[in-house]
N, C-alpha and C positions, 0 to 999 in steps of 0.2 A: 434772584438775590437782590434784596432792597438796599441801598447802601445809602443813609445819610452823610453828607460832609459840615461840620460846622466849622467854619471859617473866621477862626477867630482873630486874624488879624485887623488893624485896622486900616491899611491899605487895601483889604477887599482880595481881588485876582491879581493884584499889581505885586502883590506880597511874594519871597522868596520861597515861602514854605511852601503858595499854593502849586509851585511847580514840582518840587516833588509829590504832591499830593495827585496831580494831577499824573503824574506818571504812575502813580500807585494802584488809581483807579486806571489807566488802559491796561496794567497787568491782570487786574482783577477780570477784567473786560474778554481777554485773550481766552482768560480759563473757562468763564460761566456765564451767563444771560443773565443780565443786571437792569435793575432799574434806578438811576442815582438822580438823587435830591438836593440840594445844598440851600444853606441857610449863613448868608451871611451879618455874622451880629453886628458890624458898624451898621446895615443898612436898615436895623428891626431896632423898635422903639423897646426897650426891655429895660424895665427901671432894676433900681436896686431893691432885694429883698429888705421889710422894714422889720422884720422880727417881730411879727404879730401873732404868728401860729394860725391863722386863721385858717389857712390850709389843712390843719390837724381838728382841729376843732368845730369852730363855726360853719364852714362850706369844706367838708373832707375832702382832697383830690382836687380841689380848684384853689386857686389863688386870688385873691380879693382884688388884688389889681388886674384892672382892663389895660392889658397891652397884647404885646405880641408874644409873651411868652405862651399862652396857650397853643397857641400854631407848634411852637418848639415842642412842646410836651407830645404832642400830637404825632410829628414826626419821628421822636425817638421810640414812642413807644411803638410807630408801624415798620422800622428800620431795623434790619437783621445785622447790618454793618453800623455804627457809628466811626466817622472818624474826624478825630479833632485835631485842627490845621489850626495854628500857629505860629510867631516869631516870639521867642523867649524876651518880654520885657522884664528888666530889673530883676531876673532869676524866677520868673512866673511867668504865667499866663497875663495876657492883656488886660485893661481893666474893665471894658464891657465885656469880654470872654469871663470872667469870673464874677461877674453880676447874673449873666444865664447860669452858670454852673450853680452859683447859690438859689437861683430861683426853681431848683428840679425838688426843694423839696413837698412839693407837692404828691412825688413818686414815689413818698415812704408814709410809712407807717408812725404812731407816735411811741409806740410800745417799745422797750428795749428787748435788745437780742442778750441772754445769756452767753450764747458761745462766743461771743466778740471780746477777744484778748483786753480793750480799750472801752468797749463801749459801743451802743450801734442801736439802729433802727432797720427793722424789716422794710423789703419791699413792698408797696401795695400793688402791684403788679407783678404777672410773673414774667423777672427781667432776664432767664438762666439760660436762654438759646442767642442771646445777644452777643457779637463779640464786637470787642473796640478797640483800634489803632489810633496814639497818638502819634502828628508827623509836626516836629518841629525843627527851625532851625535857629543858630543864636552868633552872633557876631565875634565871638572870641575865635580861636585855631581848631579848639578841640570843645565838643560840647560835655566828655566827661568831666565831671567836678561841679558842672553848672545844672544842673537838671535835679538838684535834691529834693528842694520844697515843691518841684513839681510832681514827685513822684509820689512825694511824702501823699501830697493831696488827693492824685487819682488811686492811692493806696485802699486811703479810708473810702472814697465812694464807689470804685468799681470793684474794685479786691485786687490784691497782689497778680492773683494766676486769671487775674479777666481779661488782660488786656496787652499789645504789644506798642513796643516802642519804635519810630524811626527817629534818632536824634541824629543833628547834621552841624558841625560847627562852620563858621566861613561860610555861614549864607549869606551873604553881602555878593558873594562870588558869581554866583547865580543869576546878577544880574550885568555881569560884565560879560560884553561879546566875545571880546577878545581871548576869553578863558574856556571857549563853550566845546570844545576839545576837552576837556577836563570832565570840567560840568556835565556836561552830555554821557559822558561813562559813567559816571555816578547817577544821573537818573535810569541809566539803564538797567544799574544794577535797581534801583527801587520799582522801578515795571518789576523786574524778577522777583522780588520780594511780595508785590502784589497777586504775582501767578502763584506765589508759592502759598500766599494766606489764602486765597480764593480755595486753594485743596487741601488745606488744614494749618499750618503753622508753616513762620517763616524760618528755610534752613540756617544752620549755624557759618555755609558756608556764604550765604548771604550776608549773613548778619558781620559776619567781619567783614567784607568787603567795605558794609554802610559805616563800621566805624572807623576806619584808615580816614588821615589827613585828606584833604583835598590837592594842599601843599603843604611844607615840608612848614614848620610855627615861624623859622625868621623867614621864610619868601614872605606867609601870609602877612604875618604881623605887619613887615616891612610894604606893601604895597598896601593894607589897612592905612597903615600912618600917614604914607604919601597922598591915600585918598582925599584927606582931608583940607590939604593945599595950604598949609599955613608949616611955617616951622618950630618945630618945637622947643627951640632954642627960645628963638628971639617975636616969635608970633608972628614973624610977616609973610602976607600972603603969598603966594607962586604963580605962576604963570602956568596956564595950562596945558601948554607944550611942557612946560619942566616937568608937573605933576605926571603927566604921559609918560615920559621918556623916564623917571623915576619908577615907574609901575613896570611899561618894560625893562629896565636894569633889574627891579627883584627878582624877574623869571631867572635868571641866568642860572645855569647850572653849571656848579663848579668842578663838578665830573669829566665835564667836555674840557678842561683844560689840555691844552696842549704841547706846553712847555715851556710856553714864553707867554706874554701879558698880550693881550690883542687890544687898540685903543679903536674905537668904534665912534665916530664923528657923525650926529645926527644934525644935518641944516637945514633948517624950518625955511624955506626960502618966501614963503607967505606971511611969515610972521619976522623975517629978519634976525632972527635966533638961532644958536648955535650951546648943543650939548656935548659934552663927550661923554661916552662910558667906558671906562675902564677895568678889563678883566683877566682878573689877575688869580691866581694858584689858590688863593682864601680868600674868597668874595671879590666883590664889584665896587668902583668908587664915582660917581657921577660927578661933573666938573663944568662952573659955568662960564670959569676964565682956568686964567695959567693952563692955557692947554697945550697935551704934547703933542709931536708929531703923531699923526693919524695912521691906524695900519689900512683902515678902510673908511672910506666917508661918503653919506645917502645924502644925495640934496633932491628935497623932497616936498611940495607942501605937506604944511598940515595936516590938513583935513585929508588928503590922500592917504597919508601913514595910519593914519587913524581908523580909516575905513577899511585898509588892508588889515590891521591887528582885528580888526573887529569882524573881518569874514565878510562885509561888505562888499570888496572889491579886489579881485584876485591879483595877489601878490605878481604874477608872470606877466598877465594878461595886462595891467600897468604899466610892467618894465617894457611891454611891445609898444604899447601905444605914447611908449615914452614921456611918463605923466613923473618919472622921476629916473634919476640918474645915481651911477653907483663911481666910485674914483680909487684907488688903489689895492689891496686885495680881495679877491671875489672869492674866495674857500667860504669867507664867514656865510657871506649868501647862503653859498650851497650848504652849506651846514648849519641854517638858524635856525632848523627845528631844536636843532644837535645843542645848542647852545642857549635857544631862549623857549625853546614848544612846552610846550604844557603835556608835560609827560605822562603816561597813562601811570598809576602807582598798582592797580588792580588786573588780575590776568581773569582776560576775560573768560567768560565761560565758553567750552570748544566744542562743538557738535560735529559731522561726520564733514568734512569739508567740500565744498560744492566745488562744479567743475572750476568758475568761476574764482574763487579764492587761491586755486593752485598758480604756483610761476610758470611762467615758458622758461624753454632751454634751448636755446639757438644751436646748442652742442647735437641737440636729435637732429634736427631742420639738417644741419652739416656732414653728420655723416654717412648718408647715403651720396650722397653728391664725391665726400673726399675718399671714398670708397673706390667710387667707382673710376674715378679720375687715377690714382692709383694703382688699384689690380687691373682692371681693365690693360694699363697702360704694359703691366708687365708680361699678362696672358689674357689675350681677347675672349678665347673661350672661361677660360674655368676663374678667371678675374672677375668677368662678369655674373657667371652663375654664384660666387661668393655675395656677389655686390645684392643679388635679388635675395639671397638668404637674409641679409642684413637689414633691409629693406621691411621684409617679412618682421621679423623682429624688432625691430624699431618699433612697430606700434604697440607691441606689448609692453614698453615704456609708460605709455600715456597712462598710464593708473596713479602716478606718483604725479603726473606735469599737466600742463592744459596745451591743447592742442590748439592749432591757427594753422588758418588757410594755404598757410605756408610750408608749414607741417607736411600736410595732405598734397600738396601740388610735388613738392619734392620728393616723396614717398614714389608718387604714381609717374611721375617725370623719371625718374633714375632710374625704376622696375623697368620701363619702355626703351630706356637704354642701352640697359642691361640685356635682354631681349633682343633686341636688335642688333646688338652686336656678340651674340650668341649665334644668332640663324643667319648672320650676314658678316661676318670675321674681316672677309675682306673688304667692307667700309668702315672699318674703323676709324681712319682717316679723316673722316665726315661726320662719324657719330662725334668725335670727341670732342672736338671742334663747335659740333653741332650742341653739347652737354652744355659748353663753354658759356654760350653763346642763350640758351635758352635760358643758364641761372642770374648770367648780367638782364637779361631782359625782364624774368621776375623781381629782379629788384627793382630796376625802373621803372616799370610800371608800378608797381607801388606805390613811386611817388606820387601818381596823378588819384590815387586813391585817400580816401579821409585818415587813415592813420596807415603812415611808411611802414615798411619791414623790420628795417631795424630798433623802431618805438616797441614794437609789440615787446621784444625782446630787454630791450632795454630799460624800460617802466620797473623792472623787478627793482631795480637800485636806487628807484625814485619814486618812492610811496605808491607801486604798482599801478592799478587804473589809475586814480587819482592825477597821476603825470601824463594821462593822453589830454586833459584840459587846462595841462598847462601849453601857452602858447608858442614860448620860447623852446622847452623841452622840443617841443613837435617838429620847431623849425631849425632847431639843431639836427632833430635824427631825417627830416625832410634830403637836406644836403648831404649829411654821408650817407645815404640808401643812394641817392642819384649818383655818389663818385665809386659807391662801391658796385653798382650796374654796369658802369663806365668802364668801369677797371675791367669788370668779367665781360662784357662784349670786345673789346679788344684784345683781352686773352684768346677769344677764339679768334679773332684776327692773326696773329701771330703765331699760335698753335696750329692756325690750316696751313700757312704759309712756311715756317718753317719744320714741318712733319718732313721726313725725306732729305732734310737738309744737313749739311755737315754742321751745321747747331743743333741738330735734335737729340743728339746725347744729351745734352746740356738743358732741354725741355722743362723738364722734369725736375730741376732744380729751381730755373726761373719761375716756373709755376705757383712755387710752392715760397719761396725769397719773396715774393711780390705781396699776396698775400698780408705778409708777414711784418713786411712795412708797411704794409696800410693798416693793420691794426694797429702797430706803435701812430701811426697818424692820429687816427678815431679817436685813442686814448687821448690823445693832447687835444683834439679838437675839442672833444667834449667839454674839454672844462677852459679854453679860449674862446672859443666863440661866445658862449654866453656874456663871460667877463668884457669880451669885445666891445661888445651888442649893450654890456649896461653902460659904460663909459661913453659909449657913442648916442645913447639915449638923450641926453640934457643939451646936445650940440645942435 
């Protein structure tokens, strides 16, 4: 499959549109064996047609001027794909893009067509196995309503049913890092688009994906305007920390409200400068005095903040190395995807789910263990034979969940348990103790391992893998894997020691009490320590 690209912007590869294009050819790429070409017209000397006809008449099929469009002619007519990449100027094509486009008359005929509603020229070549994708994008929110005279035009020279469209509004967007969350799902869907022209035409459930917002017309509009750094009032320019901090405030999603106004204190501590944003139940208000009390406040350089919005420099991995400091409520932290992330608008497409994509569930891991601590405790024999059932059955779980090593250790650790205090009733005494005593130590030991016990488990509520590289994450679940090992090695301490004792009615309750307050711990640790760890960052 031959696929020409004519790149008609005049930025070249720098241009927004050429990145969808470029995704559009690795979908093509995915589906078929290709050979692509591209011709970009800033960089080719190609005058303007002078209206000579000399192509019809004097020299048929050639064009009297020596440039570089005969190369173009050349190319289109060896290309099975054409696709024409541009950025929408002033409601058209670019204006060296529309000096090659008039220059293909060379590729017709001078005689009129009959059947042409308007009027027309035959091809002098036979052009009917060619198909053509235009991929543009244009600076407004939405690109319906701006694409007429463009369409008007590839009308008349390819025909209505020759060719498809990718239109993209908010291509500007395309070029901000900080948005490539966004951006990145929308080229994905145009790969898919590509896979789908490569095997005939693009589906309609594509085709709506490509025309949904990127964001919502007032984020866009509003962070458009901000771009520009000048006010529209009074024309004076801005500081580039404000223009930032104005661009993050348009993300804000006012869905995440949560009942009361959150005031968000940005201090540029490089720059001497100090923003608020304020978010409130109907939009956001940014502020560069009269500021109020702060519910939360980032003292932060610059260029640090920056690099973090922009996927440069990992947001956690910062807060460890202490390159910036957080001061009064830490929920917004934890929640600014929730409040400022660039939300996906499109459901992606869902194929059979790999083992990889499924959650863990700490719940499996647990109950062969609470099982056997349990029945065991009430009948040695037939407690334990219950507990190896359970056992057995647990793995038939894993269809729905993803498994860990912890899974499997637990599974085979508890069966042997189980087992043993089956054929051996009367060391119970030792087994249980010994149960105790072997799940605190799988915990510990985890810790000396590159991701603890409880991260595996716990990632699910924090953007799954994704949260094993965060640093803080890791070294929050580092410390309760090691207190909750602690905790189960001296449960066997206690449970060998007090078995037989005029406390061991009472066993079975502290077992299960203790527990119970360390999860109430975990919960609060969770979300104190990090808030700790930001506060104490900046010191």
């Amino acid at each position: 499959m031959k696929i020409l690209v004519i790149n008609g912007s005049p930025k070249g590869k720098k241009s927004n549109t050429y990145k969808l294009t470029s995704a559009f050819i690795r979908g093509i790429s995915e589906k078929a064996e290709t050979k692509c070409e591209e011709i970009t017209v800033k960089d080719k000397n190609i005058g303007s047609c002078i209206g000579c006809f000399g192509c019809w008449s004097k020299t048929p099929g050639k064009c009297v001027i020596q440039d570089d469009m005969k190369e173009v002619l050349d190319r289109i007519l060896w290309a099975d794909i054409i696709i024409w990449s541009f950025g929408l100027y002033y409601f058209n094509v670019p204006g060296r893009l529309k000096n090659l486009i008039d220059r293909q008359l060379p590729l017709a005929l001078p005689f009129m067509v009959s059947e042409s509603e308007s009027g027309g020229h035959p091809m002098r070549y036979d052009m009917s196995g060619k198909r053509h994708i235009i991929i543009s994008t244009c600076g407004f929110y939405t690109a319906s309503g701006n694409y007429g005279s463009v369409d008007a035009m590839f009308d008349h020279f390819l025909g209505k049913e020759n060719y498809e469209t990718i239109y993209c509004g908010q291509g500007e967007l395309f070029r901000v890092d900080a948005l490539h969350g966004r951006t990145d799902e929308y080229l994905g869907y145009v790969s898919q688009a590509g896979r789908e022209f490569a095997g005939g035409s693009i589906s309609a459930q594509t085709k709506d994906q490509l025309s949904r917002l990127l964001f919502p017309r007032e984020t866009f509009e509003e962070m458009a305007d901000a771009s520009w750094g000048v006010s529209a009032e009074t024309g004076k320019k801005y500081d580039a920390s404000y223009i930032f901090t104005k661009q993050m405030a348009s993300l804000y999603n006012k869905a995440s409200y949560s009942g009361k106004d959150i005031v968000l204190e940005m201090c540029y501590t490089d720059r001497e400068k100090s923003f608020q944003i304020i978010l409130k139940k109907d939009g956001y208000e940014v502020r560069r005095d009269d500021f109020l009390p702060c519910t939360t406040k980032i003292n932060t350089p610059f260029t640090v903040w920056t690099d973090i919005a922009e996927g440069k420099l990992s947001g956690s991995e910062a807060m460890v190395k202490k390159l910036y400091s957080v001061e009064g409520d830490f929920d917004l932290m934890l929640n600014w995807d929730k409040y400022f992330g660039s939300a996906k608008t499109g459901a992606a497409q869902k194929n059979t789910p790999s083992d990889s994509s499924k959650g863990t569930n700490m719940i499996i891991m647990l109950i062969p263990w609470i099982t056997f601590w349990i029945a065991a405790s009430i009948d040695s024999f037939y407690g334990s034979l219950i507990t190896a059932g359970i056992c057995a059955l647990t793995g038939l779980i894993f269809f729905r969940f993803r498994k860990t090593i912890y899974d499997m250790i637990s599974m085979t650790a508890v069966t042997g348990f189980s087992v043993s205090a089956i054929l051996l009733p009367d060391a119970l005494k030792f087994i249980l103790p010994g149960s105790y005593l072997a799940f605190g130590l799988m915990w510990s030991i985890s810790c000396l391992t590159k991701i603890p016990l409880t991260a595996w488990y716990s990632m699910n509520s924090y953007d799954g893998e994704a949260a094993l590289k965060n640093p803080l994450f890791m070294r929050t679940n580092r410390i309760l894997t090691l207190i909750w090992g602690i905790l189960y090695i001296l449960t066997s301490v206690w449970t060998f020691f007090l078995t037989g004792s005029p406390v061991a009615p009472y066993l079975f309750i502290i077992n299960n009490i203790v527990p119970i307050l360390m999860g109430i711990f975990t919960k609060w640790f969770q979300n104190w320590y990090p808030a700790h760890y930001a506060r104490s960052a900046g010191k």
